[in-house]
C-alpha positions as CSV (number, residue, x, y, z in Angstrom):
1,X,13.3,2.2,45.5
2,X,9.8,2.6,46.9
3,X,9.1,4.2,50.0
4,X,5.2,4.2,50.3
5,X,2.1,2.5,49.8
6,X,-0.9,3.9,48.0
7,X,-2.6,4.5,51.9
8,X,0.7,6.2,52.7
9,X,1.4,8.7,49.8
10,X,1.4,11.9,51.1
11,X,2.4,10.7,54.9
12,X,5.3,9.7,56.2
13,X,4.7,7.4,59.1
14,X,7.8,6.1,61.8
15,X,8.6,3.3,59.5
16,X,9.0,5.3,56.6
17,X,10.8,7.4,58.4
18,X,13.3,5.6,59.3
19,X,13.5,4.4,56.1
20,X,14.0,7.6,54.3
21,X,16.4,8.8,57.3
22,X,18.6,5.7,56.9
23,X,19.0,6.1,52.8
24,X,20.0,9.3,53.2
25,X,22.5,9.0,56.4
26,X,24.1,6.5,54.4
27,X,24.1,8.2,50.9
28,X,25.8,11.2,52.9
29,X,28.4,9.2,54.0
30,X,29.3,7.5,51.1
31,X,32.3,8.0,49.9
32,X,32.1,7.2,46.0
33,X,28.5,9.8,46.2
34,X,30.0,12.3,47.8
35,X,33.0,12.4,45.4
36,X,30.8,11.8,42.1
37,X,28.1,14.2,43.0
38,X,28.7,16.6,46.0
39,X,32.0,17.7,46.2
40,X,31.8,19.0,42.4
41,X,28.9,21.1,43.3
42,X,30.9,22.8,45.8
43,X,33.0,24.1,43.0
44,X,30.2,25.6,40.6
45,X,28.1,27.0,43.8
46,X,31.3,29.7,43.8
47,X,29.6,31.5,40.5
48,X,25.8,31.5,41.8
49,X,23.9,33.7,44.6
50,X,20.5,31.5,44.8
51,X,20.3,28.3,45.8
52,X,19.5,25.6,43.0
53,X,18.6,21.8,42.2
54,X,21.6,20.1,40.8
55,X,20.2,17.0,40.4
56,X,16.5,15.4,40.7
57,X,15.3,12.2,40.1
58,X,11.8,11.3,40.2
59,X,10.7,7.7,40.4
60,X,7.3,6.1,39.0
61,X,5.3,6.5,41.9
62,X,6.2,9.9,42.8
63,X,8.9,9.7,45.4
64,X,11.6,12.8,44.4
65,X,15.1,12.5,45.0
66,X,16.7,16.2,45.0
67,X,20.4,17.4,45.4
68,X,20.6,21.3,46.4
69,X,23.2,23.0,46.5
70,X,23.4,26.2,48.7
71,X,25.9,29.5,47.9
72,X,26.8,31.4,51.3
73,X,23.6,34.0,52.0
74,X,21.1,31.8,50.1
75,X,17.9,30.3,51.7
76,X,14.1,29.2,50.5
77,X,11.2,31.6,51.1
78,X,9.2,30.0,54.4
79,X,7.0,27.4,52.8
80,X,5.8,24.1,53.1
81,X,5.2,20.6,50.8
82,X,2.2,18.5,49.6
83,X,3.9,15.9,50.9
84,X,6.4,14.3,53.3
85,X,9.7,15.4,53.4
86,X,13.3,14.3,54.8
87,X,16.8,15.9,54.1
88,X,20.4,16.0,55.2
89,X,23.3,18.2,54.6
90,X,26.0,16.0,52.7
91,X,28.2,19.1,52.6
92,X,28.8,22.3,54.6
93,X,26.4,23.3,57.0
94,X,22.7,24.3,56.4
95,X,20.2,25.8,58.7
96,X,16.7,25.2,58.8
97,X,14.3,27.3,60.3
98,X,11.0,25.6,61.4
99,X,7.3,27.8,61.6
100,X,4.0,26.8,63.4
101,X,0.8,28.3,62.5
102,X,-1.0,30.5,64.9
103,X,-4.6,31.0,63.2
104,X,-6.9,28.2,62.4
105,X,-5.9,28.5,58.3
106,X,-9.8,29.2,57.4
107,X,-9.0,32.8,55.9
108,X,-7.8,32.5,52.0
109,X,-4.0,33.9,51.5
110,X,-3.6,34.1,55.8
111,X,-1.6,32.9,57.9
112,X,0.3,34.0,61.4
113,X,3.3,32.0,61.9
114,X,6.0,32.0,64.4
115,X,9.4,30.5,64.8
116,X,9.4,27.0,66.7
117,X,13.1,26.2,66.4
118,X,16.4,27.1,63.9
119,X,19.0,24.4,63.9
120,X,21.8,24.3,61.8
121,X,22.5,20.4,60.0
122,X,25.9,19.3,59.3
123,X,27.0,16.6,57.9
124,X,27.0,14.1,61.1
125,X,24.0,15.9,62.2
126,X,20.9,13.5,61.2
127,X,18.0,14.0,59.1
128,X,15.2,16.5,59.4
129,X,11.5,15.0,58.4
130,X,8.2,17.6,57.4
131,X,4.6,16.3,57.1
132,X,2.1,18.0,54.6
133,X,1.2,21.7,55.0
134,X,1.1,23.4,58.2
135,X,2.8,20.2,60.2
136,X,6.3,21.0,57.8
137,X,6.6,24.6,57.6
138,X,10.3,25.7,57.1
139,X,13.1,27.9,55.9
140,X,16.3,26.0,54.8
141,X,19.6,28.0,53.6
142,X,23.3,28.8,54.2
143,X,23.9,31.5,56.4
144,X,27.4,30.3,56.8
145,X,30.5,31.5,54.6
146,X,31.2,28.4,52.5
147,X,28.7,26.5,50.1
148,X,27.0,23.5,51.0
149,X,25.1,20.7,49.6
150,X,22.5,18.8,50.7
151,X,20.4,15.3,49.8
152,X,16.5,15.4,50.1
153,X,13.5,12.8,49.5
154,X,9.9,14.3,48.7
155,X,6.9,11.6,48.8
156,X,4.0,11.8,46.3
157,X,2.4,15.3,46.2
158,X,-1.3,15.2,47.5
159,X,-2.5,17.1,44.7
160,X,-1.6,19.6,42.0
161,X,-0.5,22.0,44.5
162,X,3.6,21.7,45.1
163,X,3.1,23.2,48.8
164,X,2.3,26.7,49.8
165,X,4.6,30.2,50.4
166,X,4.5,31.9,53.3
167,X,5.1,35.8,54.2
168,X,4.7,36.4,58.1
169,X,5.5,40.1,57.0
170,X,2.1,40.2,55.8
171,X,0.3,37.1,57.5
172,X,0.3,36.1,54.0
173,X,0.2,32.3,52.0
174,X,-0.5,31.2,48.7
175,X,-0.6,27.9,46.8
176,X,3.1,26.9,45.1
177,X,2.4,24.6,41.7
């Protein structure tokens, strides 16, 4: 499946999407997916602490198709992609935690943030998009008591760079590869 053209590779304009937000509403709900490859991974989650990629396919012109799956108590460090993003939670709850930048980014290994928004995404909830670097800056875990699993797209990286870490702790970033 391609979702974007060679002007378009590390963007992810409305008609993409809805595009990406669309495949993945309707892989969530899909009943012979989520029995082949969700509801499994609710069963092994019970032996791990840190969430983890179950499954990933990459296609030949770099769009990522990810399954995590998310223990209770796990989350992502604050960090952000090379590239567009979209997800949804096919099991369980997740909650997302979205960051804006507060210094211009033209200090090496800086950067203020501050909380925008947390929302948590259940199944029925939708899809959550990020743009490249400081316009997708998020936290995603499980801060609920049961495991959950959820579906995410990734565009073509921009560069070598994966996306960047974040520590508002101590106004610190650094590259991710």
């Amino acid at each position: 499946m391609t979702f974007a053209t060679n002007a378009e590779r590390s963007e992810l304009p409305p008609r993409l999407t809805l595009r990406a937000a669309t495949f993945l509403t309707r892989l969530a709900s899909d009943r012979t997916f989520l029995a082949a490859r969700v509801l499994p991974l609710l069963g092994e989650a019970a032996g791990s602490e840190s969430w983890y990629v179950a499954h990933r396919h990459d296609t030949p012109d770099g769009v990522s198709f990810q399954i995590f799956v998310w223990p209770p108590g796990s989350s992502t460090r604050i960090h952000d992609h090379s590239s567009w993003g979209a997800f949804c939670c096919a099991a369980g709850a997740v909650l997302e935690e979205r960051y804006e930048r507060l210094d211009d980014g033209s200090r090496p290994e800086y950067a203020r943030l501050r909380v925008l928004w947390r929302r948590v995404w259940g199944r029925r909830d939708g899809v959550s998009t990020v743009l490249p670097y400081e316009r997708g800056i998020h936290r995603v875990g499980n801060a609920g008591g049961r495991a959950a699993v959820s579906i995410h797209l990734y565009g073509p990286r921009a560069g070598d760079v994966d996306g960047r870490d974040y520590d508002p702790a101590r106004d610190y970033v650094c590259d991710r590869r």
